[in-house]
C-alpha positions as CSV (number, residue, x, y, z in Angstrom):
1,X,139.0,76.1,121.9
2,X,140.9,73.9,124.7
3,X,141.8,70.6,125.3
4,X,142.2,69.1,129.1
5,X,141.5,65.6,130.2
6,X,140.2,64.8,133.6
7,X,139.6,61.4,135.5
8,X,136.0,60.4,136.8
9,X,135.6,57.6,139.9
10,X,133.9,54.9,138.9
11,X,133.8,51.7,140.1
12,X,137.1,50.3,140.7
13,X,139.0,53.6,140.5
14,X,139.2,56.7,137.7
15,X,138.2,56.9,134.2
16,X,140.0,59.4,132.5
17,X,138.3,60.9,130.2
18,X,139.4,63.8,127.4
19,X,137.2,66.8,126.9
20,X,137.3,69.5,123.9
21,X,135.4,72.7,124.6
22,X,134.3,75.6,122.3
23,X,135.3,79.0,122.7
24,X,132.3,80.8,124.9
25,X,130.1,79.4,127.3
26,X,128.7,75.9,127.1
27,X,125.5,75.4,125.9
28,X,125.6,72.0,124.4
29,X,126.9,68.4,125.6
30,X,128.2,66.0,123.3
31,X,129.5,62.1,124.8
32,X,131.9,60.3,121.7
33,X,132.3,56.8,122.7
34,X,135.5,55.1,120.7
35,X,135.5,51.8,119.4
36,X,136.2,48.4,121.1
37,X,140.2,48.3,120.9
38,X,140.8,52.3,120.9
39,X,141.1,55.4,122.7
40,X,139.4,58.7,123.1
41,X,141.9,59.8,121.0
42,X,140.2,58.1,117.9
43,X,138.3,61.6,118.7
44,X,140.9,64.1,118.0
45,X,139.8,65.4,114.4
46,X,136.5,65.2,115.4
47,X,137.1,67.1,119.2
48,X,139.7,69.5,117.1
49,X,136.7,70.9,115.3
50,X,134.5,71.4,118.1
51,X,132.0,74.3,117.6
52,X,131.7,77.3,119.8
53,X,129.3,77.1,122.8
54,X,129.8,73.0,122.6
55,X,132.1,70.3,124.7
56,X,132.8,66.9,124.2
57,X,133.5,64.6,126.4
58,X,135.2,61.5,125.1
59,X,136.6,58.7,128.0
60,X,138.7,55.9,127.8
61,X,136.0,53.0,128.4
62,X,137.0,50.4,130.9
63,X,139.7,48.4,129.7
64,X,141.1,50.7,127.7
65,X,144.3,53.7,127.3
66,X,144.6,55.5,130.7
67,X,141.3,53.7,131.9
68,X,143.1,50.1,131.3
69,X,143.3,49.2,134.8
70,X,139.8,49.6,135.8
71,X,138.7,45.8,136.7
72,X,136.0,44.0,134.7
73,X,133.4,42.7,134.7
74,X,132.4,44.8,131.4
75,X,130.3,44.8,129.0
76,X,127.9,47.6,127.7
77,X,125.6,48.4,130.6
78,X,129.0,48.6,132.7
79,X,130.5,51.2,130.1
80,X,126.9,53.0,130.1
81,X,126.8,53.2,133.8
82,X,130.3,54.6,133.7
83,X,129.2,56.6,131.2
84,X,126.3,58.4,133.3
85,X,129.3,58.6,136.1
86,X,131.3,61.1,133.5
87,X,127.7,62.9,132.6
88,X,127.1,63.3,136.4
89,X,130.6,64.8,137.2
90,X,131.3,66.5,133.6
91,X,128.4,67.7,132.7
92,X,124.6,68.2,134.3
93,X,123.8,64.3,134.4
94,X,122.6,64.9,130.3
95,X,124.0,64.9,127.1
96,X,122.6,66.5,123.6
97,X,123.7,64.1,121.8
98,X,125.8,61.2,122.5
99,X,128.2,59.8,119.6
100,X,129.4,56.3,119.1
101,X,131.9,54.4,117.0
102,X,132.5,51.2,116.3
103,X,131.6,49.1,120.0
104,X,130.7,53.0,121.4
105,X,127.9,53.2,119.2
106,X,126.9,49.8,121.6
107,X,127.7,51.7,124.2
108,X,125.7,54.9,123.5
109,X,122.9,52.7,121.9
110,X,122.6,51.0,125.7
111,X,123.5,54.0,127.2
112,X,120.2,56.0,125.5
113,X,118.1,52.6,126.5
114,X,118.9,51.8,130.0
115,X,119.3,55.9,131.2
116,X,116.8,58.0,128.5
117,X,117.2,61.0,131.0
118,X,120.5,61.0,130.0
119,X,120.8,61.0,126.4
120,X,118.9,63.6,123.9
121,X,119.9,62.2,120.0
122,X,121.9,59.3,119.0
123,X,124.3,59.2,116.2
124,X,126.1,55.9,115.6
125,X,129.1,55.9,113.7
126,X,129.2,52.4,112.2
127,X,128.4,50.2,115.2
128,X,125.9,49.9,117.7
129,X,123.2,47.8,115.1
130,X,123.9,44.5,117.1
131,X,125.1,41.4,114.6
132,X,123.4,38.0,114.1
133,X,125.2,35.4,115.8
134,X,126.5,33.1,113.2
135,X,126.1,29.5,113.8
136,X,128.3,27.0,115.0
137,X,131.1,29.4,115.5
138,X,133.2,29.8,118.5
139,X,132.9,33.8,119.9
140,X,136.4,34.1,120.8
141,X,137.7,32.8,117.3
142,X,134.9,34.9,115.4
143,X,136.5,37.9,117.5
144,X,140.4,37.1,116.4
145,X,139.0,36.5,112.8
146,X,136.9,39.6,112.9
147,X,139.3,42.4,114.6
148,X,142.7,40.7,113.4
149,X,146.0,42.9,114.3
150,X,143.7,44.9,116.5
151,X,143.5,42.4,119.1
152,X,146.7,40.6,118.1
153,X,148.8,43.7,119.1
154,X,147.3,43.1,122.6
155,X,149.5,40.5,123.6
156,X,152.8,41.6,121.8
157,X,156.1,43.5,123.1
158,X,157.2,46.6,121.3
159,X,160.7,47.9,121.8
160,X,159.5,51.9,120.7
161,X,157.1,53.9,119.8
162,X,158.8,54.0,116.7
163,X,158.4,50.2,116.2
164,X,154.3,49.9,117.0
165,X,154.3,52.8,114.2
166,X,155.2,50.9,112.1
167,X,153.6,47.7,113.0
168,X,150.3,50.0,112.2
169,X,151.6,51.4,109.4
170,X,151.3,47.9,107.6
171,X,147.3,48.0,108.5
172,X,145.6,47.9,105.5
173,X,143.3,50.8,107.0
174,X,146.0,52.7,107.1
175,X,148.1,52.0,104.1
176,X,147.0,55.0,102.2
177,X,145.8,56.8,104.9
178,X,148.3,57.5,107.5
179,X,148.1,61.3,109.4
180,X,149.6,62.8,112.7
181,X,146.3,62.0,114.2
182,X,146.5,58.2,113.5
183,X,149.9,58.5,114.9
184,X,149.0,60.3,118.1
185,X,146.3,57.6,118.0
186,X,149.1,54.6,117.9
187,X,151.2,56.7,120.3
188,X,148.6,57.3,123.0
189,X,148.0,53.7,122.9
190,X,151.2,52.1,124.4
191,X,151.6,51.8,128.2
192,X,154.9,52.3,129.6
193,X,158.3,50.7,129.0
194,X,160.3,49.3,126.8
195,X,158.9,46.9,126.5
196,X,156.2,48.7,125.5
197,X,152.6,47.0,125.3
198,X,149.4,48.2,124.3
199,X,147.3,49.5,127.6
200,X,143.9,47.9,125.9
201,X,142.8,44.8,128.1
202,X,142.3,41.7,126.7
203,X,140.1,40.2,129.2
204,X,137.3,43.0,129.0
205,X,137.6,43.0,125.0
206,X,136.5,39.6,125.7
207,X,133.9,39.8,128.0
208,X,132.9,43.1,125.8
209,X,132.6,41.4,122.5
210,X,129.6,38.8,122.5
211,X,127.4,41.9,123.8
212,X,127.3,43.4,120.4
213,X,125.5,40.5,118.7
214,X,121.7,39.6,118.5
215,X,120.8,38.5,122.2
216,X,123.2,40.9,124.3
217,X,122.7,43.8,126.2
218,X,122.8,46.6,123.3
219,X,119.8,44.1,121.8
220,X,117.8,44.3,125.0
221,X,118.4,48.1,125.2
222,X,117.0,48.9,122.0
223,X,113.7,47.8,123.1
224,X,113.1,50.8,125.2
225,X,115.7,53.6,122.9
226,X,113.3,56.2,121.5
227,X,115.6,58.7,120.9
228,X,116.2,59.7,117.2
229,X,119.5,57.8,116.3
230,X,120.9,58.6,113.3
231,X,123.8,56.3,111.8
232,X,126.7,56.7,109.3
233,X,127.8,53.7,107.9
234,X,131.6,53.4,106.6
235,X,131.5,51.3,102.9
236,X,134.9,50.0,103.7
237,X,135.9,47.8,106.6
238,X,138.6,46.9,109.5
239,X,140.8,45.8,106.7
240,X,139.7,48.4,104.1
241,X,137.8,45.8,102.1
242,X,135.2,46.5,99.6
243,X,132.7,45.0,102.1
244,X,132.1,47.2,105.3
245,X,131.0,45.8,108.6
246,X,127.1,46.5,107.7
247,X,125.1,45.4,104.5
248,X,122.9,48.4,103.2
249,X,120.3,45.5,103.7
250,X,120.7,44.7,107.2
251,X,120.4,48.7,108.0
252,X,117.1,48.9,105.7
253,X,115.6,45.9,107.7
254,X,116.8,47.6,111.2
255,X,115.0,50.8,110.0
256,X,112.1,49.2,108.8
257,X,111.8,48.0,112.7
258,X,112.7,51.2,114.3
259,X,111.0,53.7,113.0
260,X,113.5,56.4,115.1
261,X,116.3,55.4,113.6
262,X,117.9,56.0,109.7
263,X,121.1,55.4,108.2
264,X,123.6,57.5,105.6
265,X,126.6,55.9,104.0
266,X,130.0,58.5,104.2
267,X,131.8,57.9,100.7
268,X,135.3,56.8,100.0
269,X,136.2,55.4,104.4
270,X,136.7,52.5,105.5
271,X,135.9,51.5,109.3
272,X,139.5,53.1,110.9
273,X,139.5,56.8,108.5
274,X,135.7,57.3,109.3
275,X,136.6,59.1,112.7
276,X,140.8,59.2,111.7
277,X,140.3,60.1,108.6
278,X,138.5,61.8,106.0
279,X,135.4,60.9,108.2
280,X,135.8,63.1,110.5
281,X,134.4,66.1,108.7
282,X,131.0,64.3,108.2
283,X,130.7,63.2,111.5
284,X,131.2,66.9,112.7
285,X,129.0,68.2,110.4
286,X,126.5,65.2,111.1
287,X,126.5,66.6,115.0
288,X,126.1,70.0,114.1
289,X,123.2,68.9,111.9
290,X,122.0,67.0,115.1
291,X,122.8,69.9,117.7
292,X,120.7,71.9,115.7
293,X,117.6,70.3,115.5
294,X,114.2,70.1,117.5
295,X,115.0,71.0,121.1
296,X,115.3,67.3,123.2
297,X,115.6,68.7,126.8
């Protein structure tokens, strides 16, 4: 098993993008998208327990770690098209399965709609279900309210690594739950310095945001996903409370009106731990499950 990263051209220069591989040849493709303010790296447990005969290829999105100077304008048909870019040069223009978290499941979601000769199986890893738009309310406040230090962070000088540890540290994700892979998470984030700031831009998380809601692109894309997308919901949330991002409810109804797509709940994570965290074993065996199944080339 090896790890390398590699950078892709896309538009506006490289996307550098992280890639696990099996021992033995490669037989099987998997794409992990990370979430809206994170990293490849949100992969690591997940790409450390890769199977033999499989690679994953995981990219920094637009916007984001060693991808953060890529220019906008984003949103989730730009990530998908520089998504096929890293299928096209990675891998034979097709993955098996493609893997989302958080805003990647939006990604892989549109990704699977707009490009189905790319994508074989779907699994979304609490995101990519787009959100009703609540009334009345401003998008860029419902974003600062929603994501919290996440995007707070974004405009703040650190003077180590040492210090933005510990700044994360007092996540309540992470209280309980802190691990050399949240750290190499945290670490990977920062850009160079001191100062040291985080290398996640806060213009694309803006333009990226009101595309996961009712009406945006991922919406419009799930009009025309038929692959099987299977979705592991995290009981927890951004700031471990009791309530996670998605209401067993509002995944019933989506089910009820997409009849290729079901849900599971993974016990005892919250929306961080799911892939940096006790997660990560589920969501490995989850693509094993999914490698495994009915041929979809």
């Amino acid at each position: 098993m090896g790890y390398s990263t590699h950078d892709v051209p896309v538009r506006g220069g490289s996307l550098r993008v992280g890639r696990w591989q099996g021992d033995g040849p490669v037989e099987r493709v998997v794409l992990a998208v990370h979430g809206i303010t994170a990293t490849h790296v949100s992969w690591q447990l997940v790409g450390d327990a890769v199977a033999p005969g499989t690679v994953i290829l995981a990219p920094d999105l637009r916007g984001r770690g060693r991808s953060g100077s890529l220019p906008g304008p984003s949103g989730m048909t730009q990530h998908a098209t520089d998504c096929v870019a890293v299928l096209q040069e990675l891998a034979d223009g097709r993955c098996d399965l493609a893997v989302g978290h958080s805003m990647g499941g939006f990604v892989v979601a549109t990704l699977a709609g707009e490009h189905p000769e790319t994508v074989g199986r779907v699994l979304l890893v609490d995101g990519g279900v787009p959100f009703p738009v609540p009334e009345g309310v401003d998008m860029a406040a419902l974003m600062k309210a929603g994501l919290g230090p996440a995007v707070e962070r974004l405009t703040v000088d650190f003077a180590s690594h040492e210090e933005y540890q510990a700044f994360w540290r007092q996540h309540p994700a992470f209280a309980d739950e802190w691990n050399d892979a949240v750290a190499a998470y945290v670490d990977y984030d920062l850009g160079s310095g001191p100062p040291y700031r985080s290398t996640v831009s806060g213009e694309l998380i803006g333009q990226d945001y009101p595309q996961m809601f009712v009406g945006g692109e991922t919406d419009r894309a799930w009009r025309t996903l038929t692959a099987e997308a299977v979705f592991l919901r995290a009981p927890r949330g951004l700031m471990n409370e009791p309530t996670g991002l998605y209401p067993a409810a509002m995944l019933d109804a989506w089910a009820a009106g997409h009849p290729n797509f079901s849900w599971r709940e993974v016990s005892g994570v919250n929306h961080y731990t799911i892939t940096l965290g006790g997660g990560a074993g589920v969501i490995t065996d989850a693509i094993a499950e999914l490698l495994t199944g009915p041929p979809t080339r």
